[in-house]
C-alpha positions, 0 to 999 in steps of 0.5 A: 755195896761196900767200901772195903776189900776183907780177906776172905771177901769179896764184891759181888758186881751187878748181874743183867737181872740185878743192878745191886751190889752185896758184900760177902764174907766168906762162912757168913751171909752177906752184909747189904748195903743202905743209904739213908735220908740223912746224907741229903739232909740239906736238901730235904730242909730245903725242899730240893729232895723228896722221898720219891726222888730220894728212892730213885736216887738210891736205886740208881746207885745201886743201893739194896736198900733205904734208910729213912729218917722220919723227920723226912717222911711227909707222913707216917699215916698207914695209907702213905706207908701203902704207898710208899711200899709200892714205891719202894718196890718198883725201884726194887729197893727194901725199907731197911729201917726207920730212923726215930729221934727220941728229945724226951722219954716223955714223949717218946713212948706216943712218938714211937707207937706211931712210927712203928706201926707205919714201919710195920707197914711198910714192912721195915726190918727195924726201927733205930731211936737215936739221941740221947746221951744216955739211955738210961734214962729211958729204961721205962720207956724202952721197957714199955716199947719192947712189949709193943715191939715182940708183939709187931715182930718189929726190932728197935735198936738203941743209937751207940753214943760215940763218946768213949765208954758208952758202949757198957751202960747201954749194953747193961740197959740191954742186960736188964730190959733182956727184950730179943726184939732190942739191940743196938744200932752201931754207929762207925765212923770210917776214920776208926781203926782197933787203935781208936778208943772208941773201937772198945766200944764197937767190940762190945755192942757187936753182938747185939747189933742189928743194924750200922749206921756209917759215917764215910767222912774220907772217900779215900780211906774208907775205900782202902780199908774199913776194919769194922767190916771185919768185926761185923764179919767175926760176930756173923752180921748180915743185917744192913749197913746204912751210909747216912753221911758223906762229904758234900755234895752227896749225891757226888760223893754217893757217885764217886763211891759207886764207880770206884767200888766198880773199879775195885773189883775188876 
């Protein structure tokens, strides 16, 4: 699904054989669209939401596919990603990343073997660290970490800190691992536009990014226009965009997104 009408876009609406919905641009392939465990973080905290019900959740809506943030997980031992891939699949709903946060270099390395190795399990396109401020700090690390994810075919993508400015150091970071299994992970508030500071930022880690992380904070106005769409259509992305926050509640806000996205395309 998506949250905005580009020139040259359209919205593919539900078929009797698919419930989901796609954005396309026209000479690009199709961004998908994700919802993550994040926008129900008060939930998960306070017992209210599991994983199953979340993946009911986001098949209902009809999400392509999931954002799973491993603080949600109940466990990342190979058995359960069997199950949990199953799961996934009779709600028809793809694993489209895995969300690590990453406190301390030191422990990232043993923290982020584990996740991983569960992601390739379940066979997640990817795997996002997010946290820090500054990654450079990490640079050991993330070069460790890339040798471990060319050798599970298994992307990791760095979170884009939004403050302004921070896109150059992390793509120098980038420059120097030089890993084709490390790029980005956008993180795009709905309220930007090409006159923010931060959108600088969003142009320069574009082309390596291999997935978004959105944070619809006005239902309105990221309904009428989300100009990043259109960055992302111009550096031909077509991996997954993943919705991790909407105003309270979010199951509501998630509804009211998915009946008006409807009323758009008639």
């Amino acid at each position: 699904m998506t949250f905005a009408i580009i020139n040259r876009g359209i919205l593919v609406l539900p078929t009797n054989k698919s419930h989901k919905m796609t954005f396309v641009s026209a000479g690009c392939l199709p961004m998908r669209w994700a919802c993550g465990t994040q926008c129900f973080e008060a939930e998960f905290q306070s017992g209210k939401m599991s994983i199953n019900t979340f993946i009911s959740v986001a098949s209902l809506l009809g999400f392509e596919g999931v954002e799973i943030d491993e603080r949600h997980l109940p466990s990342t031992r190979p058995s359960y990603a069997q199950i949990l891939r199953e799961r996934l699949a009779e709600h028809e709903v793809v694993p489209a990343i895995i969300n690590l946060h990453a406190a301390t270099a030191e422990e990232l390395i043993p923290k982020a073997e584990q996740v991983m190795s569960f992601a390739r399990e379940l066979r997640a396109r990817a795997v996002c660290l997010v946290g820090p401020e500054d990654w450079a700090v990490f640079a050991d690390a993330l070069k460790s970490l890339s040798e471990l994810s060319e050798h599970l075919s298994l992307p990791i993508g760095l979170s884009l800190p939004t403050k302004v400015g921070a896109a150059k150091p992390l793509c120098d970071l980038l420059d120097d691992i030089a890993s084709p299994y490390l790029g980005v992970c956008m993180e795009v508030f709905s309220e930007i536009t090409p006159q923010s500071e931060f959108w600088q930022d969003l142009v320069r880690v574009a082309p390596f990014t291999l997935h978004v992380h959105l944070h619809v904070t006005d239902l309105a106005k990221s309904l009428t226009w989300l100009p990043v769409l259109e960055l992302l259509r111009e550096v031909e992305y077509n991996g997954f965009i993943s919705i991790v926050r909407t105003p309270e509640p979010a199951e509501e806000s998630l509804r009211v997104l998915s009946s008006q996205l409807s009323l758009i395309a008639r």
